[in-house]
Steps between C-alpha positions, in 0.01 A plus 500: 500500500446756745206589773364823476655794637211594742517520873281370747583787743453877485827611490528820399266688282191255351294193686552160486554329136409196391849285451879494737817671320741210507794552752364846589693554798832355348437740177479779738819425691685470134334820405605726872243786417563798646311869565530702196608208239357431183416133368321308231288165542605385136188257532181675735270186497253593765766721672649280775857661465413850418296475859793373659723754345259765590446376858849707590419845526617709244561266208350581143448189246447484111350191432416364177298188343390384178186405578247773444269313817768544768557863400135543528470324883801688612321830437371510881804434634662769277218744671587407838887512477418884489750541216739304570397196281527528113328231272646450104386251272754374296745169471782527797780468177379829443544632825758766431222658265278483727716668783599747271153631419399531864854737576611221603950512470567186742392272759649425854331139456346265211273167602418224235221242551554290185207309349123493516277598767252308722205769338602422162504093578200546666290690253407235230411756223866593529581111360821423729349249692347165373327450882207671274391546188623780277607696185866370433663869559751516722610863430611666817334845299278528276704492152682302289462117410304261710595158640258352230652712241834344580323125540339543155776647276842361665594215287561200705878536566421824632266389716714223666781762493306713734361184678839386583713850560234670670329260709755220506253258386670162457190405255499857290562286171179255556314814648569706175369183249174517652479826506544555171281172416189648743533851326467357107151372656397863666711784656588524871285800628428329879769437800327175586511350134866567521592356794258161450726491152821520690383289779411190239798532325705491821307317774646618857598234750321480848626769678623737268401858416264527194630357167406901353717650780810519354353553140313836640724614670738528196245655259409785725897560535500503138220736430598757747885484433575444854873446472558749225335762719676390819823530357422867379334582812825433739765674262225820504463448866919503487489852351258629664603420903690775687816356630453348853100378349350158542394259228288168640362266221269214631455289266261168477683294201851321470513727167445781634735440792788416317475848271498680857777275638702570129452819513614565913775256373638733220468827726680445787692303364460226660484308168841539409852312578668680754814394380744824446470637096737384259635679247331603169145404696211808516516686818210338740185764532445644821219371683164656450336307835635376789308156636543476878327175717493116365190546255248413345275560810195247543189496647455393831301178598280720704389737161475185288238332713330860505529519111653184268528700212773629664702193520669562166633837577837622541648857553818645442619839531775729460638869593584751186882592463599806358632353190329588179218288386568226205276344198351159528768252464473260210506232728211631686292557176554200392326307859172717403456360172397140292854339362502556128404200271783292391476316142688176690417541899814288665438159655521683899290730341232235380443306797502755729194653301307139491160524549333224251 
């Protein structure tokens, strides 16, 4: 998960916000803003990057979220960035859209922050967070199915489907039975009744993180499409950075990471054999990115005792080519989603996905 993009230091344009952008100062060295470009914070939180960005003189930022409450906070900083700050609403898969509506052709820069902010964990109504109780929502904006929509009508294989892929819950399959035996009694409407289900069905061991941990983590990637909108998000961002423009993703999940790492990967190349072509095999694509510097880059001990949430994160970066932009590899597609059902799942296949 990530912290939220605030900043405790007035930067630019806008006071101090409540939360730390995760590896600002590494994001802004991947990024190399310059007087008169043109970039887009893909996720504007409480606008820790877009004051960074902003803090060189002369830069202009888009930034975009899909929460209708960060939009609404950014609106001072919007008024004292003296037009050079423009707030959208909208998911960051649609960011070419959204780009294109403001007269927007291209970016010099693009900055991902992948996953849920500090705000939204903090604010119990918002239902990410068992610390407190809540309604079981989970939506990043404010449509589409809820978290106790998906608890209440996903049959049990479902559930332990998402349990397992999503969170990489060991115990999604015991999870998923009581689940499904709590819910005949009453439907899930609370955060707390959730996890106290999940934590008696699989007890945590001294130590450990919270039995729901894993279990919440994967339903709010599920209601919000995280993966499926990441992986449309960095082939948009593909088309629409100039050549010589910065990507950075930081991302806060080994999911995540490895769609980012995938995707570098199968740009620049760096994914394939370098083995000379043999005859009657398809030309190799140019690459679309080049990836310079031994990456990902971590947080540093120093930022993790200011902020732990940090301690997950990982960033990785990479410079636009002037090769033309491609679609989503299958492979890609394929990391973002649940594995489809099999009649006769293989023996590997079986106890891999144990879980009681």
């Amino acid at each position: 998960m990530r912290v939220g993009r605030g900043d405790g230091q007035n930067i630019a344009a806008g006071g101090p916000a409540r939360h730390l952008p995760v590896l600002r100062d590494e994001v802004l060295v991947a990024l190399d803003p310059h007087a008169g470009g043109i970039y887009l914070d893909a996720t504007f939180g409480a606008g820790g990057y877009t004051r960074a960005i902003l803090s060189i003189p002369g830069t202009r930022v888009l930034a975009v979220d899909r929460d209708p409450t960060a939009i609404e906070a950014g609106q001072a900083l919007v008024a004292e960035a003296e037009g050079r700050l423009t707030l959208s609403e909208g998911c960051f898969s649609a960011l070419e859209t959204i780009a294109q509506a403001q007269g927007i052709p291209s970016f010099d820069g693009i900055v991902f922050d992948i996953g849920v902010s500090s705000m939204q964990l903090d604010d119990a109504v918002r239902g990410f967070s068992f610390r407190q109780d809540g309604p079981l929502d989970m939506r990043m904006g404010c449509e589409g199915p809820t978290a106790a929509d998906l608890v209440n009508e996903a049959n049990e294989s479902r559930l332990a489907d998402i349990f397992y892929y999503f969170g990489e819950e060991r115990a999604s399959r015991r999870i998923a039975k009581a689940i499904v035996a709590e819910r005949a009694h009453a439907p899930f409407t609370t955060t707390l009744r959730l996890a106290e289900t999940i934590a008696r069905a699989a007890p945590a061991k001294p130590g450990t993180i919270h039995p729901a941990t894993r279990s919440f983590q994967a339903l709010r990637i599920a209601v919000n499409d995280e993966l499926g909108e990441l992986v449309k998000a960095l082939v948009a961002a593909e088309r629409m950075l100039d050549e010589g423009g910065r990507l950075a993703v930081v991302t806060f999940h080994s999911l995540e990471d490895r769609i980012v790492k995938q995707f570098f990967a199968d740009r620049s190349g760096r994914g394939e054999a370098r083995s000379r072509i043999l005859p009657g095999e398809p030309e190799r694509k140019a690459p679309t990115f080049s990836v310079a510097g031994k990456q990902p880059v971590l947080p540093t001990e120093a930022e993790i005792a200011r902020n732990p949430r940090a301690r997950s994160a990982k960033l990785r970066f990479a410079t636009r080519t002037k090769a033309a932009a491609r679609a989503a590899e299958p492979a890609l597609v394929l990391l973002a989603e649940l594995p489809p059902v099999k009649a006769k799942p293989s023996k590997r296949a079986v106890s891999r996905h144990r879980g009681g």
